[in-house]
LUMGU-523413 format. One record per residue (C-alpha): chain; residue number from 1; x, y, z. Coordinates in Angstrom, 1 decimal, padded with zeros to 4 digits. Last residue first. Layout:
% residues N
(A NUM (X Y Z)) ...
% end
This chain:
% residues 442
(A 442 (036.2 030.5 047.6)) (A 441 (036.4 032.9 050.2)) (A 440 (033.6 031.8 052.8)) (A 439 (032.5 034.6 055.0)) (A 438 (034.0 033.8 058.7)) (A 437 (031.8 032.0 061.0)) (A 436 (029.8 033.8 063.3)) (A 435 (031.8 034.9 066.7)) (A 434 (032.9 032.3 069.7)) (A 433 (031.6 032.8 073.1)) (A 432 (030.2 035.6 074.3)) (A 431 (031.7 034.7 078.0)) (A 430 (035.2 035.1 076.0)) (A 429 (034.7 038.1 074.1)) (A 428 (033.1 040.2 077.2)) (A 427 (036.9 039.6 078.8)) (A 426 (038.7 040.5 075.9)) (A 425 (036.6 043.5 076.3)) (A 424 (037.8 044.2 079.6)) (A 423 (041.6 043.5 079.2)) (A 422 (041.4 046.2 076.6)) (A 421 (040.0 048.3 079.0)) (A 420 (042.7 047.5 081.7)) (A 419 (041.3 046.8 084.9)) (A 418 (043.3 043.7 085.2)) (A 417 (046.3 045.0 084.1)) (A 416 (048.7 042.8 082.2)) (A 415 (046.9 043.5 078.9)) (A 414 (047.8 047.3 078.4)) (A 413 (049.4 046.8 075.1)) (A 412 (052.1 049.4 076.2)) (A 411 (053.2 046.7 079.3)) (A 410 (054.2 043.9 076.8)) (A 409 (052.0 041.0 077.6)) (A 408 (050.8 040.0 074.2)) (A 407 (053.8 038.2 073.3)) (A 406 (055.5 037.2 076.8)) (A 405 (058.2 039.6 078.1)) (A 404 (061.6 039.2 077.3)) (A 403 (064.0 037.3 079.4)) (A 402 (066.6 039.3 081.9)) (A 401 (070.2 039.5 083.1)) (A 400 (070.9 042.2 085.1)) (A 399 (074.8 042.9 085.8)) (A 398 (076.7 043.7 088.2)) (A 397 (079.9 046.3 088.2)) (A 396 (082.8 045.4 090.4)) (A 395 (085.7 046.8 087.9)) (A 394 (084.1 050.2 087.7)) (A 393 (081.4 052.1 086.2)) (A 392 (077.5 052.4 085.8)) (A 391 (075.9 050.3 088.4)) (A 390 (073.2 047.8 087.2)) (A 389 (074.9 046.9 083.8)) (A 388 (071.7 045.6 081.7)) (A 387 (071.8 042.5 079.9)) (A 386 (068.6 041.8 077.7)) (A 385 (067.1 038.5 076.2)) (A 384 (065.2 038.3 073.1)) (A 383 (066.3 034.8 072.2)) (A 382 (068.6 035.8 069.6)) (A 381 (071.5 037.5 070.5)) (A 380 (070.9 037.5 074.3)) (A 379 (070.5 033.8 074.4)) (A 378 (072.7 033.3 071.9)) (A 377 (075.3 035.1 074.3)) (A 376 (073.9 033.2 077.8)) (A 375 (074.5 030.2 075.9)) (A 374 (077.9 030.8 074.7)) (A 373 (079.5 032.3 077.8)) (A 372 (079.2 035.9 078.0)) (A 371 (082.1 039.2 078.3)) (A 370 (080.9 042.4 078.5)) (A 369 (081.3 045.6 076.4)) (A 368 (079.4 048.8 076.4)) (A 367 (081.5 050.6 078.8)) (A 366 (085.0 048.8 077.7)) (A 365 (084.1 050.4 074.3)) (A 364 (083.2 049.3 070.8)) (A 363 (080.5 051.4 070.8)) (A 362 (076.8 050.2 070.4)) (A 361 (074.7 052.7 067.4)) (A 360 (072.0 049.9 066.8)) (A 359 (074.4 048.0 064.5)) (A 358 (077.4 047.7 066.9)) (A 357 (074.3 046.0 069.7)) (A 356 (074.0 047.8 073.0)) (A 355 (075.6 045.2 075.6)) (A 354 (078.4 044.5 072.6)) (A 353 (079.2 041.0 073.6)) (A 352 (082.7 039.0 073.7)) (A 351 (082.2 035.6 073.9)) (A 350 (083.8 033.4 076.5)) (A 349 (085.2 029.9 076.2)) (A 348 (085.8 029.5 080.2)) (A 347 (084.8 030.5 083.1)) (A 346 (081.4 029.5 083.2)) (A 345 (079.5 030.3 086.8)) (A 344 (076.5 031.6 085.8)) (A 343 (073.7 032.9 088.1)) (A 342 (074.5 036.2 087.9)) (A 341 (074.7 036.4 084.4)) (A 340 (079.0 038.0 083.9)) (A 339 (080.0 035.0 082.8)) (A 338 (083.7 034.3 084.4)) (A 337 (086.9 036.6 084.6)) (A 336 (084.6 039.7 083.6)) (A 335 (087.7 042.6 084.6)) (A 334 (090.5 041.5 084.1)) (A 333 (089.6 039.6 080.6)) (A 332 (087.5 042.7 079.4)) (A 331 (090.8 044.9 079.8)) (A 330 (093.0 042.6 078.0)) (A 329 (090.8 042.5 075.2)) (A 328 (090.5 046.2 075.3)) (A 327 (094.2 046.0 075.1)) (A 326 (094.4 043.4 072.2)) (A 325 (091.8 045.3 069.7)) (A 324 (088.1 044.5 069.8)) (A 323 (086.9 044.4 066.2)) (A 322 (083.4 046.4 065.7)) (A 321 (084.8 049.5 065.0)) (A 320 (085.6 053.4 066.6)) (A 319 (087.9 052.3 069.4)) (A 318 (087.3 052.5 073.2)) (A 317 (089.1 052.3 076.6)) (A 316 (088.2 053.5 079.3)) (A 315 (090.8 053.1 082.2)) (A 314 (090.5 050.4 084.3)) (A 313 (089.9 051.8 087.9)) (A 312 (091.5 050.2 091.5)) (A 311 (092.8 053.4 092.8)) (A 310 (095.4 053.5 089.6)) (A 309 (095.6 050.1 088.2)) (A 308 (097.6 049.1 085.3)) (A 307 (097.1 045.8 083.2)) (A 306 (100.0 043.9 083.0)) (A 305 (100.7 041.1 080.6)) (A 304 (102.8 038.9 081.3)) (A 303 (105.0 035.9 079.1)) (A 302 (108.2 038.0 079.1)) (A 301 (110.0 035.4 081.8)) (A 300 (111.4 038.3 083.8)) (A 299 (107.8 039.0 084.6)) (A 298 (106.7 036.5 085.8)) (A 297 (109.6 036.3 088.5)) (A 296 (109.0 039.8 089.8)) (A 295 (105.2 039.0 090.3)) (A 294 (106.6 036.7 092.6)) (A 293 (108.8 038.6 094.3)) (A 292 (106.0 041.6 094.7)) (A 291 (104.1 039.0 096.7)) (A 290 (101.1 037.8 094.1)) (A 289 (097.2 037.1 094.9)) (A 288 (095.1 034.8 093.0)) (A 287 (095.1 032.5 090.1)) (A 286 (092.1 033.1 087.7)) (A 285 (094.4 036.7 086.3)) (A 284 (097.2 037.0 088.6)) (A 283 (097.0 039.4 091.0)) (A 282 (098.9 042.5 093.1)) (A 281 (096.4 044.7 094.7)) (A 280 (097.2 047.3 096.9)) (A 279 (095.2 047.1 100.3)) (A 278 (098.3 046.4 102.7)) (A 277 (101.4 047.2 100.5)) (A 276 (102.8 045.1 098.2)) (A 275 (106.3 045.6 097.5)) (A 274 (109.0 047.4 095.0)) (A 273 (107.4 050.4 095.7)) (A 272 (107.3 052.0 092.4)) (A 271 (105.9 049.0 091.1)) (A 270 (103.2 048.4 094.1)) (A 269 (102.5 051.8 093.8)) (A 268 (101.5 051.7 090.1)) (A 267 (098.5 048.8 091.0)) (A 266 (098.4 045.8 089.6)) (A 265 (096.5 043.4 087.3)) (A 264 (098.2 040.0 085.9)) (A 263 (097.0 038.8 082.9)) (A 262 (099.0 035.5 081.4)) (A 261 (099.9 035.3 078.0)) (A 260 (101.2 031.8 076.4)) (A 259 (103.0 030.7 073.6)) (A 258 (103.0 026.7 073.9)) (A 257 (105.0 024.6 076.0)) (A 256 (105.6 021.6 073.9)) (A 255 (103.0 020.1 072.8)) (A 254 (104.1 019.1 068.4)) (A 253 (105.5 016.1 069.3)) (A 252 (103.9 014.2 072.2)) (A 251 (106.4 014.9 075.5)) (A 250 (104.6 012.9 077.9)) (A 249 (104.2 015.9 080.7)) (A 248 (103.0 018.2 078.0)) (A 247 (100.6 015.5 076.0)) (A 246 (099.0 014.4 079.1)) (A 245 (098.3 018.1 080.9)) (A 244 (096.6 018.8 077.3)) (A 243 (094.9 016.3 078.1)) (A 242 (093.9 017.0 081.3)) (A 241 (093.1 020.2 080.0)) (A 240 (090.6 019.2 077.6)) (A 239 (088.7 017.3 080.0)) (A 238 (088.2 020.2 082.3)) (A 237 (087.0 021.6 079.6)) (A 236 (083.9 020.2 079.5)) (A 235 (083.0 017.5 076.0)) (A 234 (082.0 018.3 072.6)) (A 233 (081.8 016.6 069.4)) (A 232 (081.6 017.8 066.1)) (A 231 (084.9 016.3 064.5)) (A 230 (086.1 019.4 063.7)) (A 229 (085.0 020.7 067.3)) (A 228 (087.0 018.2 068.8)) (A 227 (090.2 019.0 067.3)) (A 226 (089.1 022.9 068.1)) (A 225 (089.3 022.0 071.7)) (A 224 (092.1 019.8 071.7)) (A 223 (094.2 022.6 070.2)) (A 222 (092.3 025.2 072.8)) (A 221 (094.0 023.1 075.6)) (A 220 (097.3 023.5 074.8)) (A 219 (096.8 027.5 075.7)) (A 218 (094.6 026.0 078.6)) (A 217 (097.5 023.9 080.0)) (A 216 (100.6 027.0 079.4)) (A 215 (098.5 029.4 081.4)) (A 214 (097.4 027.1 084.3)) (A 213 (100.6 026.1 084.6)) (A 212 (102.6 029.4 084.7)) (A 211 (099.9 030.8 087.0)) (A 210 (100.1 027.9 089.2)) (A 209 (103.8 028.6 089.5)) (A 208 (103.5 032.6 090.1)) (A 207 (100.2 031.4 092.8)) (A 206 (102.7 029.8 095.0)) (A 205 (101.8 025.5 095.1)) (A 204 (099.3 023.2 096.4)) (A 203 (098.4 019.9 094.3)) (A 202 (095.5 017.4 094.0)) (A 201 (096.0 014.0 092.3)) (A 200 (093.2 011.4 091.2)) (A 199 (093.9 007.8 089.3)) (A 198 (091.2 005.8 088.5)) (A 197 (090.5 002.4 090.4)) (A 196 (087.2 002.8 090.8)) (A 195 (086.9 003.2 094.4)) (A 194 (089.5 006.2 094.2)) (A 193 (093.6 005.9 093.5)) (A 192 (095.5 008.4 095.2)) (A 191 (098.1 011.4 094.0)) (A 190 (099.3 014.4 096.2)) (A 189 (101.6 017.2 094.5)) (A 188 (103.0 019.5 097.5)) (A 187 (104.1 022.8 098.2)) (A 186 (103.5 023.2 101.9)) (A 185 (106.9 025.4 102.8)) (A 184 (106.1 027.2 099.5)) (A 183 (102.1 028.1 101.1)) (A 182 (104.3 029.5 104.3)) (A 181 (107.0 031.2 102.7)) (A 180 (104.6 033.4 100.3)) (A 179 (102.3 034.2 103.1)) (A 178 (105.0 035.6 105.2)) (A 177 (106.1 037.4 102.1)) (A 176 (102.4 038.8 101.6)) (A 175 (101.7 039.4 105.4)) (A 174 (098.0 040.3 106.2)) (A 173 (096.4 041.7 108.5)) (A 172 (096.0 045.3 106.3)) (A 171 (093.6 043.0 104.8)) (A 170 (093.7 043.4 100.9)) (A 169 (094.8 040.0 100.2)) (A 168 (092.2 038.2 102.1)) (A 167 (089.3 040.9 100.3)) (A 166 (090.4 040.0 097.2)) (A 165 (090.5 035.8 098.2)) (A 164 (087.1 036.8 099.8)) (A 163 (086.1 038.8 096.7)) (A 162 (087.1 035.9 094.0)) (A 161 (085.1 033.2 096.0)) (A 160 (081.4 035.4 096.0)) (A 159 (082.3 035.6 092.1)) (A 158 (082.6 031.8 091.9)) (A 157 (079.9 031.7 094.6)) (A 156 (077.2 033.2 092.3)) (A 155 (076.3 036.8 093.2)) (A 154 (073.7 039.1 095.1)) (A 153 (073.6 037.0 098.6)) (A 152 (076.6 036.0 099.1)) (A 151 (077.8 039.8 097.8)) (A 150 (076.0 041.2 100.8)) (A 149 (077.7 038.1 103.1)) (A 148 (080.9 039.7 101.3)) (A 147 (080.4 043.3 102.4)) (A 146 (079.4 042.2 106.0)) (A 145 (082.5 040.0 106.1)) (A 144 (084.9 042.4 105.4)) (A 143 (085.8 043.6 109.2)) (A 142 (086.7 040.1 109.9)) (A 141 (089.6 040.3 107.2)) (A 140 (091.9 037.6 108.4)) (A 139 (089.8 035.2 109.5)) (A 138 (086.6 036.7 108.0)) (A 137 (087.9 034.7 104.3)) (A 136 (087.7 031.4 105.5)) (A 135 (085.0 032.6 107.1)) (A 134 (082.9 033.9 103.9)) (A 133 (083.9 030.5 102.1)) (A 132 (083.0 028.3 104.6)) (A 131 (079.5 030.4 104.8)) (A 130 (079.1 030.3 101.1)) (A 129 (079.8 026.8 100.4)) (A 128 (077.2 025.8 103.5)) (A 127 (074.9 028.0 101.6)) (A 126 (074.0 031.4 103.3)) (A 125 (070.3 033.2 103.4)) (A 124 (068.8 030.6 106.5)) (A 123 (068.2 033.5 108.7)) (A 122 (070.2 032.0 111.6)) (A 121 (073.2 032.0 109.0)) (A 120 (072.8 035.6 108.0)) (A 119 (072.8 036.6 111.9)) (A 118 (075.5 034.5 112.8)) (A 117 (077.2 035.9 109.9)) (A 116 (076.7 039.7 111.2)) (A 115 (077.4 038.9 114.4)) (A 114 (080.9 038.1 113.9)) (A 113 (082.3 036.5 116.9)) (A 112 (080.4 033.3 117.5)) (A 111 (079.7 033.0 114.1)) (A 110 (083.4 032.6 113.5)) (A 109 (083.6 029.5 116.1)) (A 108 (080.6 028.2 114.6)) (A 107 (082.3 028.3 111.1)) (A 106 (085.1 026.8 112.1)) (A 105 (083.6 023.7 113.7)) (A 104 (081.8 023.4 110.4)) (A 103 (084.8 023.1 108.6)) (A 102 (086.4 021.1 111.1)) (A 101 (083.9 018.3 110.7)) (A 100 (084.4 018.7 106.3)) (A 99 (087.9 018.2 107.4)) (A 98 (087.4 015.0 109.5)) (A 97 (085.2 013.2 106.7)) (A 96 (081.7 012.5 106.8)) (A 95 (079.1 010.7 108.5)) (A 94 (076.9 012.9 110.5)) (A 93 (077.4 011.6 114.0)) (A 92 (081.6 010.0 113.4)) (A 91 (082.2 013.4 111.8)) (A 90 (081.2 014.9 114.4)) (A 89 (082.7 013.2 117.3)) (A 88 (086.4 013.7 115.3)) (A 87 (085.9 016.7 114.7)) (A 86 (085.1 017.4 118.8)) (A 85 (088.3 015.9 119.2)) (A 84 (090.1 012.1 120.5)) (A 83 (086.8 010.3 120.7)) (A 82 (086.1 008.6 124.0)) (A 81 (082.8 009.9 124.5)) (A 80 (083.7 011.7 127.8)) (A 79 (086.3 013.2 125.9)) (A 78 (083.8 014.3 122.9)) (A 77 (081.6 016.0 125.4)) (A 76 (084.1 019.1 125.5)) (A 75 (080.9 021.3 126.5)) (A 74 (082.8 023.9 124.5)) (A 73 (082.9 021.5 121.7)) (A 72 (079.9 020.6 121.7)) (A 71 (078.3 024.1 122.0)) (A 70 (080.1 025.1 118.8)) (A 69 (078.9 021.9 117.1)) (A 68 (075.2 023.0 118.3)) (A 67 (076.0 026.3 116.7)) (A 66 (077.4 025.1 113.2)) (A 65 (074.5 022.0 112.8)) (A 64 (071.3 024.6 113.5)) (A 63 (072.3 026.4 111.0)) (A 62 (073.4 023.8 108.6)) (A 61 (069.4 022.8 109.5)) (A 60 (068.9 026.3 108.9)) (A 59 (070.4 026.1 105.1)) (A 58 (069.0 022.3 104.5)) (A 57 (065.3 023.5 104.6)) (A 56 (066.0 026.7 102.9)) (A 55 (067.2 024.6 099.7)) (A 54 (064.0 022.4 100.0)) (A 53 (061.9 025.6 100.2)) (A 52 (063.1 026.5 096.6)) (A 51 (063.5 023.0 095.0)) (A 50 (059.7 022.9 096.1)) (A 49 (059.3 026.6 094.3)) (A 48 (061.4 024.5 091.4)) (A 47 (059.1 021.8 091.0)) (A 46 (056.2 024.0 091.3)) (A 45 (057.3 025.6 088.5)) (A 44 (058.0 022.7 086.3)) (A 43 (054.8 020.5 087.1)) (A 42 (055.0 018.1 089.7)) (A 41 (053.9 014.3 088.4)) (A 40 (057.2 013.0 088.0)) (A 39 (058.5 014.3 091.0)) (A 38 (056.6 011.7 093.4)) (A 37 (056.9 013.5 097.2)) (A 36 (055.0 011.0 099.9)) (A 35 (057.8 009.4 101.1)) (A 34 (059.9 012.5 101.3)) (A 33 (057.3 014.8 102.6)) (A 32 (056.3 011.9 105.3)) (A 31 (060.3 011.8 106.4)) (A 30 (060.3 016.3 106.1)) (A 29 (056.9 016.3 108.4)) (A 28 (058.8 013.5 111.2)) (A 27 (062.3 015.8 110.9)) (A 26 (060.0 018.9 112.2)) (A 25 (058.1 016.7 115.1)) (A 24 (061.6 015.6 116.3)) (A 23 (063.0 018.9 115.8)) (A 22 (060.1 020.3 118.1)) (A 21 (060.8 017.7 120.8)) (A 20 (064.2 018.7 120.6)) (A 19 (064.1 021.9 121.0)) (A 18 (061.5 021.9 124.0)) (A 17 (063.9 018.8 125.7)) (A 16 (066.5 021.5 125.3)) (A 15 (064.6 024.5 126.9)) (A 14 (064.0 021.8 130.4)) (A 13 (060.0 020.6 129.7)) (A 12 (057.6 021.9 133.2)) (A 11 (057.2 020.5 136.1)) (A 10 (054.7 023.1 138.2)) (A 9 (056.7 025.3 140.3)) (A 8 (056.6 025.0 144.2)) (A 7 (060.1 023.9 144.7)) (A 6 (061.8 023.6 141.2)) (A 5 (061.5 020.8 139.1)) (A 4 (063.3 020.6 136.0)) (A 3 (062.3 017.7 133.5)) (A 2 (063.9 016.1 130.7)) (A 1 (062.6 014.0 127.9)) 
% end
């Protein structure tokens, strides 16, 4: 423990040793909490309100992680430690890799100049995911990052992902052909073999290639898919896309490159144009931002198709039966990429919902349309549940997503109010006790 001593001042704990001290006491509650925790006998919702506070635990003590890595750094104690970076002293203390190091180096650096994430950070309401993902993004569009820290906190982080890549693209910072050279100048396929011996590769490419890949691999995937399905069995599909990516790059008869359509959303300007211009958007359905050039090149193959943007609005689109036709198809795709719940993440496999049933008056319309994975739709279908658009129009609408209420606790009944009468005489019921017998019948 430190001590200052000034001339006729009382010692007194330096502001660190006060941290630490604290800390100490702080990590000594979580070690008893964790020896003392036994899950089994938790019940379900306490379970999760634990989960709950766990989750805030780790968020400030990422918190307190980014800004004491800043200070590291400045402090440049790694030299006097012999390490050859700040990274490299960090991910020698908390055990992990250089890059996940430099990640949170980046993050206190972009803290340090955007108060609005240091803020969200010191308040424990960002995920480690969230805040690389929000800096990432504040490097080039630092005047986005209070709208995406908004969205951080509204959506899941596959949506939260999609606006920083958005909001990337559509900073007036940045260079599309520049952009275009630099990510072909790092094309690369990587391939390694992990601690059990199975193979693993990662890969970095232009988005027009990705776009051809990931088009022609989940077009092949769908025959594994429904090969499963016959048999009744069921695995993710990131399992049917590797094989699908087995059978293509073997040759097995019958996979070559299937008929494909990929989405790609753009506005009129950037055809009339010829180029992208700073906020227009130029995108690839699940693949990311486009140079004009590249768009250019997907479209020479005939394998595109564009859905046109005029001040980034969809057109309504309608028709007078239950079946969706290809354009409103089109439309949905563009615009729900993944599950539009909130919560859910699923990309893939989704099933086209009328928010207000066809049979209780629904149109078939863009409006009252909206794209579900399977559980969320029988859950909706079935289950009682109801999905509620929370703003009225637009490609960035939100969604509520909500159970029904109890049986006997609908709010017409009366019975979730305390005073209610009816509440009152169940009341009298109970201290009564029970009633005479019923008359017998027989």
């Amino acid at each position: 423990m430190t001590l200052v001593v000034g001339p006729g001042a009382a010692e007194r704990e330096a502001p660190g040793g006060t941290l630490v001290s604290r800390l100490d006491t702080a990590v000594s509650l979580l070690a008893d909490l964790a020896a003392e925790l036994e899950p089994g006998v938790v019940t379900g919702p306490d379970a999760r309100r634990l989960f709950e506070k766990s989750v805030a635990v780790v968020r400030l003590g990422d918190t307190l992680k980014t800004l004491l890595a800043g200070r590291l750094e400045q402090v440049g104690l790694h030299r006097e430690e012999g390490f050859a970076s700040a990274a490299s002293l960090l991910a020698d203390i908390e055990g992990v890799g250089l890059g996940a190091a430099r990640g949170t180096l980046e993050r206190a650096e972009a803290a340090s100049k955007l108060a609005g994430l240091e803020d969200a950070l010191r308040k424990g309401e960002l995920s480690s995911a969230q805040a690389a993902a929000i800096t990432d993004a504040a490097q080039a569009a630092p005047e986005a990052t209070d709208e995406l820290i908004d969205t951080a906190r509204r959506e899941a982080l596959p949506t939260l992902k999609d606006r920083c890549r958005k909001a990337k693209a559509a900073s007036a910072r940045s260079d599309p052909a520049a952009t275009a050279r630099r990510i072909h100048a790092e094309r690369h396929v990587r391939h390694w073999r992990d601690a059990e011996g199975a193979f693993c590769f990662s890969g970095r490419d232009l988005p027009e290639r990705g776009a051809r890949l990931v088009a022609v691999l989940e077009q092949a995937a769908k025959g594994h898919f429904e090969a499963a399905r016959a048999r009744d069995e069921h695995e993710p599909q990131a399992a049917y896309l590797a094989d699908a990516l087995f059978d293509l790059v073997n040759g097995v008869e019958g996979t070559s490159p299937p008929a494909t359509t990929l989405l790609v959303r753009v506005d009129l300007d950037v055809l009339r144009h010829c180029r992208v211009g700073p906020g227009q958007l130029c995108e690839a359905d699940g693949v990311g931002s486009l140079d004009y050039e590249g768009l250019k090149s997907l479209v020479d193959d005939a394998f595109v198709s564009c859905v046109f943007e005029r001040a980034g609005t969809i057109e309504k689109v309608a028709t007078l039966g239950r079946h969706v036709p290809q354009a409103l198809r089109h439309a949905l795709a563009m615009r729900d990429p993944i599950c539009v719940v909130p919560t859910c993440t699923v990309r893939a496999g989704l099933e086209i919902d009328h928010v207000v049933p066809f049979a209780d008056g629904g149109p078939t319309s863009l409006e009252n349309l909206a794209r579900l994975c399977h559980h969320h739709h029988y859950l909706k279908t079935y289950e009682g549940f109801t999905l509620t658009a929370v703003d009225a129009e637009g490609a960035a609408r939100t969604w509520r997503f909500e159970a029904p209420v109890p049986f006997g606790h609908e709010p017409d009944l009366g019975l979730d109010r305390p005073d209610s009468p009816k509440m009152g005489e169940l009341s009298r019921a109970a201290r009564a006790g029970p009633g005479p017998p019923p008359p017998e019948l027989f």
